[in-house]
N, C-alpha and C positions, 0 to 999 in steps of 0.2 A: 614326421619322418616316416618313410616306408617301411614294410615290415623286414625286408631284405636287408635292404641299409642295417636299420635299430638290430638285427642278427647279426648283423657282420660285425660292427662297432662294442656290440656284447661281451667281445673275446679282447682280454686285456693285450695278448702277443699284437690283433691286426689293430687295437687302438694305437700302440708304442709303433707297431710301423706306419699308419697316416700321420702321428706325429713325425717320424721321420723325412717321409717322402715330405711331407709339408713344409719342413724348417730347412731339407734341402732344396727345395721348388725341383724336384727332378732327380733318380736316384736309379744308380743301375741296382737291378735284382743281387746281383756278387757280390754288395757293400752291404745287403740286410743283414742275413745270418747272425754277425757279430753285434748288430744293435741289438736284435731281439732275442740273443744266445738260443739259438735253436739253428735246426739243420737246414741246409739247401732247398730241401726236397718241401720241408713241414714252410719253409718262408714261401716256396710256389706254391702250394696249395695254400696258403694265410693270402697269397696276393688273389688269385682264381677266385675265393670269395668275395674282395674288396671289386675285383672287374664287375664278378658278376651283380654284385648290388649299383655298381654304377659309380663307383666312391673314387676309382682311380682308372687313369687312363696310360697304353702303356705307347710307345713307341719304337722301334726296333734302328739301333745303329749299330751297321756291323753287325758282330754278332749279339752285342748285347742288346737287351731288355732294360729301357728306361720307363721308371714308371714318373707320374706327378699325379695331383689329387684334379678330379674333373671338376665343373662347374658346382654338379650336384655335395660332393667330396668336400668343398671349400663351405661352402654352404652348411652341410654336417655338422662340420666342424666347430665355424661361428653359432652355430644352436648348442655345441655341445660345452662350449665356453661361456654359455650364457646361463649354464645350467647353476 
């Protein structure tokens, strides 16, 4: 695993949301907050991390921000279930 990645997944809030975005295959940014009980602002900056490692990919409908987990993401995840 990268060092970026194994950083991002460090923090339990962005582990509870690639569990999220994963179990929904695709999740607007608006629905996090109340999974991860934290604020708007702290879930965009928790997601900005997960982009920047390469962990989630986001899409734009309308106005929303839909994220799902990328190729890398999916991958992650199965190493991190194997643990």
């Amino acid at each position: 695993m990268a060092g970026k990645a194994l950083q991002a997944v460090a923090d339990g809030t962005r582990m509870l949301l690639l569990r999220e975005i994963r179990k929904k295959k695709g999740i607007c940014a608006c629905e996090l907050p109340p999974v991860a009980k934290v604020s708007q602002p702290a879930v965009s900056q928790h997601l900005k991390v997960l982009l920047e490692a390469g962990l989630v990919e986001m899409r734009r409908v309308g106005v929303k921000r839909i994220y799902s987990l990328s190729e890398k993401g999916r991958k992650v995840m199965r190493d991190i279930e194997g643990w």
